[in-house]
mmCIF file as Biopython writes it, N, C-alpha, C and O atoms, coordinates in Angstrom:
data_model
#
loop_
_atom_site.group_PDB
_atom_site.id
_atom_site.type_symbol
_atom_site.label_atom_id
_atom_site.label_alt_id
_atom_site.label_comp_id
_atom_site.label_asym_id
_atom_site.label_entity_id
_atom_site.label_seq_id
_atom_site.pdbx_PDB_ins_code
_atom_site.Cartn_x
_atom_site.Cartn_y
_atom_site.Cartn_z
_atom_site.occupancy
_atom_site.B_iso_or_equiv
_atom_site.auth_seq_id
_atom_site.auth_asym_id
_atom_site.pdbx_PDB_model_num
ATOM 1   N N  . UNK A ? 1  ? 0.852   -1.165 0.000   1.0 0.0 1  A 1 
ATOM 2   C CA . UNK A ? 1  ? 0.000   0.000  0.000   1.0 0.0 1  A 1 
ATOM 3   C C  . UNK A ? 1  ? 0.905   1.237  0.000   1.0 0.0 1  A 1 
ATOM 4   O O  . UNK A ? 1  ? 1.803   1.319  0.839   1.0 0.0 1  A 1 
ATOM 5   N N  . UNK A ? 2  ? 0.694   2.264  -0.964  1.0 0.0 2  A 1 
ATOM 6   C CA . UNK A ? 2  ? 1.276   3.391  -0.888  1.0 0.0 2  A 1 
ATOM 7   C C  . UNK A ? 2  ? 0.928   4.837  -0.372  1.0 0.0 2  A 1 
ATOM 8   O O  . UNK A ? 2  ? 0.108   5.535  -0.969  1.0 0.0 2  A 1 
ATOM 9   N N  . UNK A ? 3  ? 1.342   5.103  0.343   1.0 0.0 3  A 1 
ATOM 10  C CA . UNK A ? 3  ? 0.899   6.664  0.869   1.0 0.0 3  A 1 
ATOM 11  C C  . UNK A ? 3  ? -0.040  7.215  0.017   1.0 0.0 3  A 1 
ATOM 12  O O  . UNK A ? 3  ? -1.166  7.517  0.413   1.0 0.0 3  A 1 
ATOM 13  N N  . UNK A ? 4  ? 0.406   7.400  -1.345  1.0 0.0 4  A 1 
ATOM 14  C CA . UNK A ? 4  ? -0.212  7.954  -2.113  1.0 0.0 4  A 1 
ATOM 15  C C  . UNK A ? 4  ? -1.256  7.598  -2.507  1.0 0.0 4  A 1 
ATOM 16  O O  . UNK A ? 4  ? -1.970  8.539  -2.853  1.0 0.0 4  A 1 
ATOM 17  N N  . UNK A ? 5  ? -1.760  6.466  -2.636  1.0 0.0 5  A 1 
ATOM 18  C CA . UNK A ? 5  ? -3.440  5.770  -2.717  1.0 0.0 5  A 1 
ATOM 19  C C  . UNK A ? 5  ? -3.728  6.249  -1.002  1.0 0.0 5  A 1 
ATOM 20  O O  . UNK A ? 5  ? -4.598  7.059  -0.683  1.0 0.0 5  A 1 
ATOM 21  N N  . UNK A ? 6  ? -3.373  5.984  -0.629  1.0 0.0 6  A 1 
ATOM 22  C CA . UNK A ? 6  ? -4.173  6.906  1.041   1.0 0.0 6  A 1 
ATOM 23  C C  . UNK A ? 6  ? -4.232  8.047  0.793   1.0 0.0 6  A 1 
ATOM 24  O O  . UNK A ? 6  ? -5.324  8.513  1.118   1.0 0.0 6  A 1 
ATOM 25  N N  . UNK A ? 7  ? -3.495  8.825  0.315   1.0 0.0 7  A 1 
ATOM 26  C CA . UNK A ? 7  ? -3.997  10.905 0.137   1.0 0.0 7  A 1 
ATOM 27  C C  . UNK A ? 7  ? -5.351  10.638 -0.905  1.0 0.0 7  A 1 
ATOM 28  O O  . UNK A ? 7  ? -6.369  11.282 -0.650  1.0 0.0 7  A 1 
ATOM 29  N N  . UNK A ? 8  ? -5.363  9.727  -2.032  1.0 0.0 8  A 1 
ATOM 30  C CA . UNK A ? 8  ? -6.514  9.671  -2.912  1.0 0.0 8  A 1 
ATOM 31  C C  . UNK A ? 8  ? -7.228  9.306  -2.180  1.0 0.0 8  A 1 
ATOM 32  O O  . UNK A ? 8  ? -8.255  9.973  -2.309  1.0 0.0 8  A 1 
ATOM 33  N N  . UNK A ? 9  ? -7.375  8.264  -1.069  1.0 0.0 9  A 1 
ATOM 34  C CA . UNK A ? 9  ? -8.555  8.114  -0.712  1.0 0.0 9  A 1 
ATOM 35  C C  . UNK A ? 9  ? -9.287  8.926  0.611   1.0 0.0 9  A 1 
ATOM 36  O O  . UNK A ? 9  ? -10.458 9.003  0.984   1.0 0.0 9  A 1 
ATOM 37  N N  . UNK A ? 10 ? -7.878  9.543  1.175   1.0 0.0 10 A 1 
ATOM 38  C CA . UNK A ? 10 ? -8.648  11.129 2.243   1.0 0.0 10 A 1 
ATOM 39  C C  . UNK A ? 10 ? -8.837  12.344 1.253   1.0 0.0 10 A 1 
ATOM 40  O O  . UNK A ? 10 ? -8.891  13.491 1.697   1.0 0.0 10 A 1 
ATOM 41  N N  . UNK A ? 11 ? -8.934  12.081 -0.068  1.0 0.0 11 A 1 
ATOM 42  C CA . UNK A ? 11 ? -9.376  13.239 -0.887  1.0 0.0 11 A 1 
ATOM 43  C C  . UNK A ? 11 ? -10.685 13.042 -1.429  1.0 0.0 11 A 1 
ATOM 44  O O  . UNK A ? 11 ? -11.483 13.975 -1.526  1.0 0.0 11 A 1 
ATOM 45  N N  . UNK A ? 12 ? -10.980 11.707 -1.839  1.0 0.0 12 A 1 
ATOM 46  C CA . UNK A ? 12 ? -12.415 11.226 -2.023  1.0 0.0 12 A 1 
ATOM 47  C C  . UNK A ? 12 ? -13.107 11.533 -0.805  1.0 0.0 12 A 1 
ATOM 48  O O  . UNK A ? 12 ? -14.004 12.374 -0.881  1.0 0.0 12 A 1 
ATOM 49  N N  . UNK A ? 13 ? -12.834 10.962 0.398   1.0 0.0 13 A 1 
ATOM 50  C CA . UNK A ? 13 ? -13.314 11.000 1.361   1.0 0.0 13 A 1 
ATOM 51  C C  . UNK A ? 13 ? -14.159 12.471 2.068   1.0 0.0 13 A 1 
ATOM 52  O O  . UNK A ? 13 ? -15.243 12.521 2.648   1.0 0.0 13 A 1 
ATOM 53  N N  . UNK A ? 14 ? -13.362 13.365 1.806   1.0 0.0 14 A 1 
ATOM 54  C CA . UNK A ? 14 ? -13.080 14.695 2.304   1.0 0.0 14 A 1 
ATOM 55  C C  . UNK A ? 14 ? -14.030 15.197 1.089   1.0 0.0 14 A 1 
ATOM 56  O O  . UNK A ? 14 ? -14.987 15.819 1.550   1.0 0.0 14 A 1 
ATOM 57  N N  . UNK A ? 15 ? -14.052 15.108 -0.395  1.0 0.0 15 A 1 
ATOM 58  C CA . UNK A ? 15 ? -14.611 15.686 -1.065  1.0 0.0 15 A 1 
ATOM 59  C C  . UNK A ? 15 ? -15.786 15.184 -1.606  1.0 0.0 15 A 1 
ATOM 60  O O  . UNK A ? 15 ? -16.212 15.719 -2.630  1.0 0.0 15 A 1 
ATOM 61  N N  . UNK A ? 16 ? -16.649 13.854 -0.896  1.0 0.0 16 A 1 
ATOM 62  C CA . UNK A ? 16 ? -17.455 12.881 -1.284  1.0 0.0 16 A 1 
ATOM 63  C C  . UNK A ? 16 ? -17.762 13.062 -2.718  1.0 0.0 16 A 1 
ATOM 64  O O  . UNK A ? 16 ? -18.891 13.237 -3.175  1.0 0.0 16 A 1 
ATOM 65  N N  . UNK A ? 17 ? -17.026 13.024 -3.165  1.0 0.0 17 A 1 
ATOM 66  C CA . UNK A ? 17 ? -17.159 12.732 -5.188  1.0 0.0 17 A 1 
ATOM 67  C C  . UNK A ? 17 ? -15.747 12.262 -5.723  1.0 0.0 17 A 1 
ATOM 68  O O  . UNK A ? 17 ? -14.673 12.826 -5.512  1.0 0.0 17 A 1 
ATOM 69  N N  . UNK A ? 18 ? -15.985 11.031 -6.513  1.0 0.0 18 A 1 
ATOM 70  C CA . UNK A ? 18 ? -14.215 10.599 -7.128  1.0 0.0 18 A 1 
ATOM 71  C C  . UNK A ? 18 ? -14.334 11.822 -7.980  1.0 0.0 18 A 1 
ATOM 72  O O  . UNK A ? 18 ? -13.433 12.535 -7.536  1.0 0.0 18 A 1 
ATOM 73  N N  . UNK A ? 19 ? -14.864 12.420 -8.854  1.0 0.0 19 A 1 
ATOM 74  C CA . UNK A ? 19 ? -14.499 13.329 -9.611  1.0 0.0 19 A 1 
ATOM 75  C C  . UNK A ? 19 ? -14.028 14.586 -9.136  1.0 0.0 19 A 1 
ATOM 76  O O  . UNK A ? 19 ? -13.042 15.079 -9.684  1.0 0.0 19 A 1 
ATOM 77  N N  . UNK A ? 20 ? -14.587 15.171 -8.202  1.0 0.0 20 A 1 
ATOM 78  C CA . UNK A ? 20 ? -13.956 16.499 -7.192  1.0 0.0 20 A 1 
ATOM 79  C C  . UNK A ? 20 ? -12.647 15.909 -6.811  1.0 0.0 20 A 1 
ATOM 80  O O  . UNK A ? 20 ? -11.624 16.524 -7.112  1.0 0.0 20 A 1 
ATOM 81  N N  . UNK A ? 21 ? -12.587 14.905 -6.249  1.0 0.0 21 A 1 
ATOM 82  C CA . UNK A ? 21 ? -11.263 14.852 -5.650  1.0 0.0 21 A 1 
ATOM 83  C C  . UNK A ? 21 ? -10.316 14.436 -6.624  1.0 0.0 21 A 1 
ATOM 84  O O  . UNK A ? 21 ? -9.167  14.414 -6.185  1.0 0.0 21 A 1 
ATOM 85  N N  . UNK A ? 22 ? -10.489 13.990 -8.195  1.0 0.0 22 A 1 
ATOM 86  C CA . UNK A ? 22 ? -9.801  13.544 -9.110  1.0 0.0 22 A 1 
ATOM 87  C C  . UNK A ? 22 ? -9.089  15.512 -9.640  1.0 0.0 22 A 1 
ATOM 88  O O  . UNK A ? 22 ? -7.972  15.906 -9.976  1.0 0.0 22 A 1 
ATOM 89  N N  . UNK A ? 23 ? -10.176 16.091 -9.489  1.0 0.0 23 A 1 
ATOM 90  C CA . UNK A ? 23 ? -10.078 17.286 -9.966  1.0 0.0 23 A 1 
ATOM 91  C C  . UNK A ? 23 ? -9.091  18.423 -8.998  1.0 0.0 23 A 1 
ATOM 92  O O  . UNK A ? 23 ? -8.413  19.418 -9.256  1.0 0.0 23 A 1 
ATOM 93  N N  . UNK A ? 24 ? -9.478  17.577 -7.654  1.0 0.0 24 A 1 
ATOM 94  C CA . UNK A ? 24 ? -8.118  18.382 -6.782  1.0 0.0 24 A 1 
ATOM 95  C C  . UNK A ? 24 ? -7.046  17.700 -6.799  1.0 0.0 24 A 1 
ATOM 96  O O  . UNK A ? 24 ? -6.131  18.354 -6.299  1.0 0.0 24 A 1 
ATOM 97  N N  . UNK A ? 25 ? -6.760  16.782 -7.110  1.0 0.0 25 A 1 
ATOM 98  C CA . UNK A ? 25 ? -5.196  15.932 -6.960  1.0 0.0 25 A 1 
ATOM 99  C C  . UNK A ? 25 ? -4.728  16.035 -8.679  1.0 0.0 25 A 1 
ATOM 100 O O  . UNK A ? 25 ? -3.619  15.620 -9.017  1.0 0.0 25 A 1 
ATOM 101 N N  . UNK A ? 26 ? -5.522  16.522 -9.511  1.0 0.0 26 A 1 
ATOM 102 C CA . UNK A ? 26 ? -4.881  16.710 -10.862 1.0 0.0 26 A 1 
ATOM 103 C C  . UNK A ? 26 ? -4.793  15.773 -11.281 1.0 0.0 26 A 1 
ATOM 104 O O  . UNK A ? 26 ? -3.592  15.782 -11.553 1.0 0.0 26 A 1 
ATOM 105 N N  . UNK A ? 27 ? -5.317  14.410 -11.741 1.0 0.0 27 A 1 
ATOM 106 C CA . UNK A ? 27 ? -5.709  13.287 -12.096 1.0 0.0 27 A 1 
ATOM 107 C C  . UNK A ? 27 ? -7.079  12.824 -12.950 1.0 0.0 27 A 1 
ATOM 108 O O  . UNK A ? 27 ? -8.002  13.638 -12.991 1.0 0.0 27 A 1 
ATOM 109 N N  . UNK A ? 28 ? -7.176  11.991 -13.392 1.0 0.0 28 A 1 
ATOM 110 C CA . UNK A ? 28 ? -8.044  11.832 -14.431 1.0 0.0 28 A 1 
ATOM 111 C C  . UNK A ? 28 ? -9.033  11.164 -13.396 1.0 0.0 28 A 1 
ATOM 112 O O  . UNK A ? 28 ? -8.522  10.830 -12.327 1.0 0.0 28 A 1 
ATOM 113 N N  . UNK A ? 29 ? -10.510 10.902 -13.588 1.0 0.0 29 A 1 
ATOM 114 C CA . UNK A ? 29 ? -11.348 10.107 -12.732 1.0 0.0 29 A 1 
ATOM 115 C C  . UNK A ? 29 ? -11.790 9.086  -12.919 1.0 0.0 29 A 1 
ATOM 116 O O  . UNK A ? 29 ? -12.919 8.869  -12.479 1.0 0.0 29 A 1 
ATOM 117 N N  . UNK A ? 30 ? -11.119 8.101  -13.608 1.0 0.0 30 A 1 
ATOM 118 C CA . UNK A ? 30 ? -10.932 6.515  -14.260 1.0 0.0 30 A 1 
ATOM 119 C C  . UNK A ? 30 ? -9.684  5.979  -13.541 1.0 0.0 30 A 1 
ATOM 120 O O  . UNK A ? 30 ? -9.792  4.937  -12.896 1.0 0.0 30 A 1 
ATOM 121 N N  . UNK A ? 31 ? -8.116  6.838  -13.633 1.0 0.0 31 A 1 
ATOM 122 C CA . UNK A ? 31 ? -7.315  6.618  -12.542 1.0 0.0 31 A 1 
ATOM 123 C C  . UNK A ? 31 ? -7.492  6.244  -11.077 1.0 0.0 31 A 1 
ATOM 124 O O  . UNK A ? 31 ? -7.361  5.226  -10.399 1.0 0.0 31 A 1 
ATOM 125 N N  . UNK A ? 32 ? -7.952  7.891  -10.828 1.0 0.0 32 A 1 
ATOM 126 C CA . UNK A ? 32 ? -8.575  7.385  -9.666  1.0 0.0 32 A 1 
ATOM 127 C C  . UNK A ? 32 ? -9.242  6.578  -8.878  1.0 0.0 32 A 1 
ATOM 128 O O  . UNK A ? 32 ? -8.852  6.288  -7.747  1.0 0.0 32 A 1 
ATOM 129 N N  . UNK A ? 33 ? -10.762 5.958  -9.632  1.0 0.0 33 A 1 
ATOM 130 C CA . UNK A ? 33 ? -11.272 5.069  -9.193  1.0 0.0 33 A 1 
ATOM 131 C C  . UNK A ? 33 ? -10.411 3.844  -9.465  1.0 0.0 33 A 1 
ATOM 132 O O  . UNK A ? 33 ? -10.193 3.049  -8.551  1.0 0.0 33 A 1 
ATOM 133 N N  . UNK A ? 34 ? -10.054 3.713  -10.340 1.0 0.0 34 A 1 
ATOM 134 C CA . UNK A ? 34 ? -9.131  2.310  -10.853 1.0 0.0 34 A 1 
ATOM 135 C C  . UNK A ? 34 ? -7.900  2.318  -9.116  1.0 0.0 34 A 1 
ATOM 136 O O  . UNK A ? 34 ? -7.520  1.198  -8.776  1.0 0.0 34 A 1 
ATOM 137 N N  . UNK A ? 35 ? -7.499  3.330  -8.373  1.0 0.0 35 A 1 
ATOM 138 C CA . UNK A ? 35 ? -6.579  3.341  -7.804  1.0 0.0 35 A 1 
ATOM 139 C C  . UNK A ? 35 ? -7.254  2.657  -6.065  1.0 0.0 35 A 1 
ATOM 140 O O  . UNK A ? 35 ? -6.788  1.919  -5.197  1.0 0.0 35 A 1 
ATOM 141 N N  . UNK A ? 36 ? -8.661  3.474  -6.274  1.0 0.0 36 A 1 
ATOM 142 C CA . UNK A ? 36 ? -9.336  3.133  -5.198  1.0 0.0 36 A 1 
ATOM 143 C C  . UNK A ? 36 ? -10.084 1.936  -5.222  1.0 0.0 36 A 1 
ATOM 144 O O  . UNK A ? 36 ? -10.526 1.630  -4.115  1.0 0.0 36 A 1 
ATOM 145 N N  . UNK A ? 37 ? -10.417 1.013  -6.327  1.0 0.0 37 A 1 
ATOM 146 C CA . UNK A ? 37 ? -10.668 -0.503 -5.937  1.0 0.0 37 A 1 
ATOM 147 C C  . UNK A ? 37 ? -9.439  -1.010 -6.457  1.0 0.0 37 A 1 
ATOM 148 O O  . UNK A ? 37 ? -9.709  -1.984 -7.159  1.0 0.0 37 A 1 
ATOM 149 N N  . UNK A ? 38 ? -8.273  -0.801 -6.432  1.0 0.0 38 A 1 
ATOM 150 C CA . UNK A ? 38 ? -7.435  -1.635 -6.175  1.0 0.0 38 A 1 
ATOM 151 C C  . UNK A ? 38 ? -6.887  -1.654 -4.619  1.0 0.0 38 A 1 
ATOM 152 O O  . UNK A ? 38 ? -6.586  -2.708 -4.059  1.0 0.0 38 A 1 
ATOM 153 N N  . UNK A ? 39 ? -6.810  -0.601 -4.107  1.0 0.0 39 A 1 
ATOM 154 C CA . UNK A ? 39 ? -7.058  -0.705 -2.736  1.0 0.0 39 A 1 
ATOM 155 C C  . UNK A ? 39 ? -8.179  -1.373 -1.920  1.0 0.0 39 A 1 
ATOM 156 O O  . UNK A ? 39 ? -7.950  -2.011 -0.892  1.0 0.0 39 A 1 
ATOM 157 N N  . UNK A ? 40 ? -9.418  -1.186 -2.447  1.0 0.0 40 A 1 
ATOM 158 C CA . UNK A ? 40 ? -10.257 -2.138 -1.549  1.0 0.0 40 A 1 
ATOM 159 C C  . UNK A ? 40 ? -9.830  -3.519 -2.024  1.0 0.0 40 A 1 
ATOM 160 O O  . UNK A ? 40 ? -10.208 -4.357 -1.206  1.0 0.0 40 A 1 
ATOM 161 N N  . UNK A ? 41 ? -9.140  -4.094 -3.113  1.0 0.0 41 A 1 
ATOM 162 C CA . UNK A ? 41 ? -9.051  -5.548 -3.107  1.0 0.0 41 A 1 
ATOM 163 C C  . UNK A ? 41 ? -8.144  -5.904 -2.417  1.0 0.0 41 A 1 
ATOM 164 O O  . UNK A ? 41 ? -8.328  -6.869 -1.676  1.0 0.0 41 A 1 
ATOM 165 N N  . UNK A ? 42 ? -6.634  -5.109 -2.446  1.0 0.0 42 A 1 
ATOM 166 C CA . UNK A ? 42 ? -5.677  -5.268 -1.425  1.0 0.0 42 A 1 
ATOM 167 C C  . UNK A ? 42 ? -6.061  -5.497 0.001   1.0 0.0 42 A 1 
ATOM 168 O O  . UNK A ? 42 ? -5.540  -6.348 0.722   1.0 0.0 42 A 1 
ATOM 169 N N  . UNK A ? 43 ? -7.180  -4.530 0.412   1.0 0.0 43 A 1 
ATOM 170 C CA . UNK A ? 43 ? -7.825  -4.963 2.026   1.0 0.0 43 A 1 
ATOM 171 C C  . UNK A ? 43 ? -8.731  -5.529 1.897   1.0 0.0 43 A 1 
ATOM 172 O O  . UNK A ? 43 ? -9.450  -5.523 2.897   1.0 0.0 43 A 1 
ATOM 173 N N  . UNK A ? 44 ? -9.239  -6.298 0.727   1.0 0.0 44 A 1 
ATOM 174 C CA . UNK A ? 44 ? -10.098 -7.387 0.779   1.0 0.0 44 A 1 
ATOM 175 C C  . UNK A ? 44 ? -11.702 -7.041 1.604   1.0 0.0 44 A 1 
ATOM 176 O O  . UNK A ? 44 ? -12.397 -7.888 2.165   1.0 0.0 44 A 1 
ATOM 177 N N  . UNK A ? 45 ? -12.068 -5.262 1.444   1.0 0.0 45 A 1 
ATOM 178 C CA . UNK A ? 45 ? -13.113 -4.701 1.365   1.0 0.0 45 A 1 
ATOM 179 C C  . UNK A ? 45 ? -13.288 -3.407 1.164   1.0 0.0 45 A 1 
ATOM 180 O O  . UNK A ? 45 ? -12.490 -2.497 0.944   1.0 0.0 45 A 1 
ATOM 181 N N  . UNK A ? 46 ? -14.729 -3.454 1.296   1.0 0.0 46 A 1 
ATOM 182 C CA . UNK A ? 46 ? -15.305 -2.104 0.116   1.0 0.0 46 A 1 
ATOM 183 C C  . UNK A ? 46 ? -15.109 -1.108 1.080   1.0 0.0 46 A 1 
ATOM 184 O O  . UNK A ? 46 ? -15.402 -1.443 2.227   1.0 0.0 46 A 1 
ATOM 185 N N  . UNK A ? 47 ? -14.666 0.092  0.906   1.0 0.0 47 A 1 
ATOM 186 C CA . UNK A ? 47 ? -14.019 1.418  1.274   1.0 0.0 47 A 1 
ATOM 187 C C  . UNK A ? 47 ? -15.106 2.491  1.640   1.0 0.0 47 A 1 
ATOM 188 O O  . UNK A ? 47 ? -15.367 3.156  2.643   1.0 0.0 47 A 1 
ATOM 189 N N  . UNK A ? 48 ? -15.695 2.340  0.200   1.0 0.0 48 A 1 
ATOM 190 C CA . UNK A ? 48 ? -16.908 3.567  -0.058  1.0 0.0 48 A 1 
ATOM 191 C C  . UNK A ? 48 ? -17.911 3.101  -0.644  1.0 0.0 48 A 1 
ATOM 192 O O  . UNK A ? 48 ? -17.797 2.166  -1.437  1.0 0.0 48 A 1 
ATOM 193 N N  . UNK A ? 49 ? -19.101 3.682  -0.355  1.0 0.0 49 A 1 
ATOM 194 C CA . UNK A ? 49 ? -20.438 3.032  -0.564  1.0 0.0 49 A 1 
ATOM 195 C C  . UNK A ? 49 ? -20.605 4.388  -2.080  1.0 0.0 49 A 1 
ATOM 196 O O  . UNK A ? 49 ? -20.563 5.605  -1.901  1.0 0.0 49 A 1 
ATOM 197 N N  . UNK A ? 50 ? -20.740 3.867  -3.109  1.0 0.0 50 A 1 
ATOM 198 C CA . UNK A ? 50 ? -20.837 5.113  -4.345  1.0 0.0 50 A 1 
ATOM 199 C C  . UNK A ? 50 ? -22.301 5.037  -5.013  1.0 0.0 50 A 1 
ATOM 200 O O  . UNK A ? 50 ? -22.646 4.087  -5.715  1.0 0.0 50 A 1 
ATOM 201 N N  . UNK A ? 51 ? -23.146 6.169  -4.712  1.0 0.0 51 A 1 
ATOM 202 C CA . UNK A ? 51 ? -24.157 6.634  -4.893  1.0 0.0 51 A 1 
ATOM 203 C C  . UNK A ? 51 ? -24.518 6.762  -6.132  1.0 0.0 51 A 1 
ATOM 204 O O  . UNK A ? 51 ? -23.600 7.259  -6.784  1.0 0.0 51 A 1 
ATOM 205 N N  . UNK A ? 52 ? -25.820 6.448  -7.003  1.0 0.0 52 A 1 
ATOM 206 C CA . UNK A ? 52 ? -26.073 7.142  -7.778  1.0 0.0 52 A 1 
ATOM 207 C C  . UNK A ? 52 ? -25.834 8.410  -8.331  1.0 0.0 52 A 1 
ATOM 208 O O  . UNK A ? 52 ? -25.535 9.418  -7.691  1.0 0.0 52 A 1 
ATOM 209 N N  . UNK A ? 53 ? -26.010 8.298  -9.825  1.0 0.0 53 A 1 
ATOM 210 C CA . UNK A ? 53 ? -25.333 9.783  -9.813  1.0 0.0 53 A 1 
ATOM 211 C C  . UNK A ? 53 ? -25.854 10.944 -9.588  1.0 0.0 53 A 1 
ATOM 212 O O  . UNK A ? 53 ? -27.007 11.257 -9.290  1.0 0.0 53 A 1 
ATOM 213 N N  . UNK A ? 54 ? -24.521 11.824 -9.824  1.0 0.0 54 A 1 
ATOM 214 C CA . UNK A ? 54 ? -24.780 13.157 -8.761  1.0 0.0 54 A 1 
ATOM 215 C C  . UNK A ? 54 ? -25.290 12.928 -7.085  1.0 0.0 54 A 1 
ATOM 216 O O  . UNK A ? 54 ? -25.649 13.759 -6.251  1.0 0.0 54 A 1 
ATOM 217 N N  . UNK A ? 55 ? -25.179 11.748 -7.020  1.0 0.0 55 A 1 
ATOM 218 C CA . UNK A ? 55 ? -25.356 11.623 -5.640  1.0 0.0 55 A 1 
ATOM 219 C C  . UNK A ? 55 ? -23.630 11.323 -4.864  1.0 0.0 55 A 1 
ATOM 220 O O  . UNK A ? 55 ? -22.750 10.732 -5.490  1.0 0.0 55 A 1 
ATOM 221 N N  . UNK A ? 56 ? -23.441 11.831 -3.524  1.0 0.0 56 A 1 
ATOM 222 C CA . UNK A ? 56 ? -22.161 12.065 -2.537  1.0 0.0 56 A 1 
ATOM 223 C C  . UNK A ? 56 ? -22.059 10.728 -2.425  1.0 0.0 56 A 1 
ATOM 224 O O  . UNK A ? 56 ? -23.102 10.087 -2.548  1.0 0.0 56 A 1 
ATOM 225 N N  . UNK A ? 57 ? -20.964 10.101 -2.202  1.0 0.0 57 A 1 
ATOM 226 C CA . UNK A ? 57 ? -20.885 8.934  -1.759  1.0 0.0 57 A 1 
ATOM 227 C C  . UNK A ? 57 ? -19.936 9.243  -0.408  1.0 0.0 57 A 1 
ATOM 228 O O  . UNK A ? 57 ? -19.254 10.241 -0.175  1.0 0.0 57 A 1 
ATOM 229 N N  . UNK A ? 58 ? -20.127 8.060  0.382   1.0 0.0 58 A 1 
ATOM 230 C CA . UNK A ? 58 ? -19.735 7.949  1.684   1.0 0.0 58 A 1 
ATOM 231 C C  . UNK A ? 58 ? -19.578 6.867  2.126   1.0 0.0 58 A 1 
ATOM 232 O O  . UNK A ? 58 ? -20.277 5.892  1.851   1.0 0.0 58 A 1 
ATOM 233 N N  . UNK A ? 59 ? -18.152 6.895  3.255   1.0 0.0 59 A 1 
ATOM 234 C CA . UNK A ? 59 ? -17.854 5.656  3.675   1.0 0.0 59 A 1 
ATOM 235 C C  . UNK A ? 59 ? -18.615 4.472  3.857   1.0 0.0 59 A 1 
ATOM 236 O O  . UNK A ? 59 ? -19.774 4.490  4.270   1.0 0.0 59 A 1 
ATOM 237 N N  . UNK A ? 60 ? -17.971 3.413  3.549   1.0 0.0 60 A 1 
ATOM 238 C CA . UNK A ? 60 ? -18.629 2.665  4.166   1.0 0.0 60 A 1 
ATOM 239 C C  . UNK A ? 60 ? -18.312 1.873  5.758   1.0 0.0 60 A 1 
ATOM 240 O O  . UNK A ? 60 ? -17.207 1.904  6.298   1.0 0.0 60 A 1 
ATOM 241 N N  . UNK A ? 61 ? -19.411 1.251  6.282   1.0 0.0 61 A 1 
ATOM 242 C CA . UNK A ? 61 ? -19.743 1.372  7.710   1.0 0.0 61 A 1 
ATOM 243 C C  . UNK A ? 61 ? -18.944 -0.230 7.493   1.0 0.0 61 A 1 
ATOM 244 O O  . UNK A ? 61 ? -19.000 -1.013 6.545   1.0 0.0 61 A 1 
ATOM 245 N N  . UNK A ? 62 ? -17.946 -0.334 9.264   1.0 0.0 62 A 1 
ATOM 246 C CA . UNK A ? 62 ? -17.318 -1.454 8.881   1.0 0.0 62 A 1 
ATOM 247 C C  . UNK A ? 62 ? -17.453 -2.313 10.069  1.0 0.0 62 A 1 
ATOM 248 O O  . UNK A ? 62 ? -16.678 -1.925 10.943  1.0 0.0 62 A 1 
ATOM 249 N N  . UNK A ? 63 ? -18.126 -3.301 10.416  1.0 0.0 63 A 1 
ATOM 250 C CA . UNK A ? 63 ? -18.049 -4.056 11.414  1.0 0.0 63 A 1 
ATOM 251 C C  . UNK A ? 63 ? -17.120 -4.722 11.978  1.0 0.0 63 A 1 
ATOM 252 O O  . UNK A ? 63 ? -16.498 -5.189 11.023  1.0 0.0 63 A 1 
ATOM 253 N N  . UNK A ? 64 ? -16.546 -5.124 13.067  1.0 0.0 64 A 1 
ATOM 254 C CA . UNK A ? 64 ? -15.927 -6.085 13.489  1.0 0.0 64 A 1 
ATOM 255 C C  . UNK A ? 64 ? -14.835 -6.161 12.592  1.0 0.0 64 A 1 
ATOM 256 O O  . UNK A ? 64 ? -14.631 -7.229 12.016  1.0 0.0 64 A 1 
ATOM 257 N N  . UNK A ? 65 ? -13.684 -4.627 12.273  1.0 0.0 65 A 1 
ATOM 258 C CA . UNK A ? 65 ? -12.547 -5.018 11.987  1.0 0.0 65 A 1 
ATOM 259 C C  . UNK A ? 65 ? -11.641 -4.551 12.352  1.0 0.0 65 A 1 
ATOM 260 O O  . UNK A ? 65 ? -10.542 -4.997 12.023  1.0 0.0 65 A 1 
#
């Protein structure tokens, strides 16, 4: 895991849209997401719950980990 997929994903996080936060880190928003489920497969779960569109997406809720 690299630092740098963690700043992408406290930038999604922080900006609840991959595209806002693709748009503040200067990155394309196919990268991005491509960067953020390769991280959820590395931890072997889902990160962010992603909304319909134009809808915010937000963490997802994590039990017992």
């Amino acid at each position: 895991m690299e630092i740098r997929v963690l700043k992408y994903f406290l930038a999604v996080a922080k900006e609840e849209s991959i595209s806002k936060a693709a748009e503040v880190l200067n990155i394309t928003q196919p990268t991005l997401s491509r960067q953020l489920m390769d991280l959820e497969n590395e931890l072997k779960t889902k990160l962010l719950v992603r909304g319909k569109r134009n809808k915010k997406l937000h963490l997802q809720m994590m039990e017992n980990f």
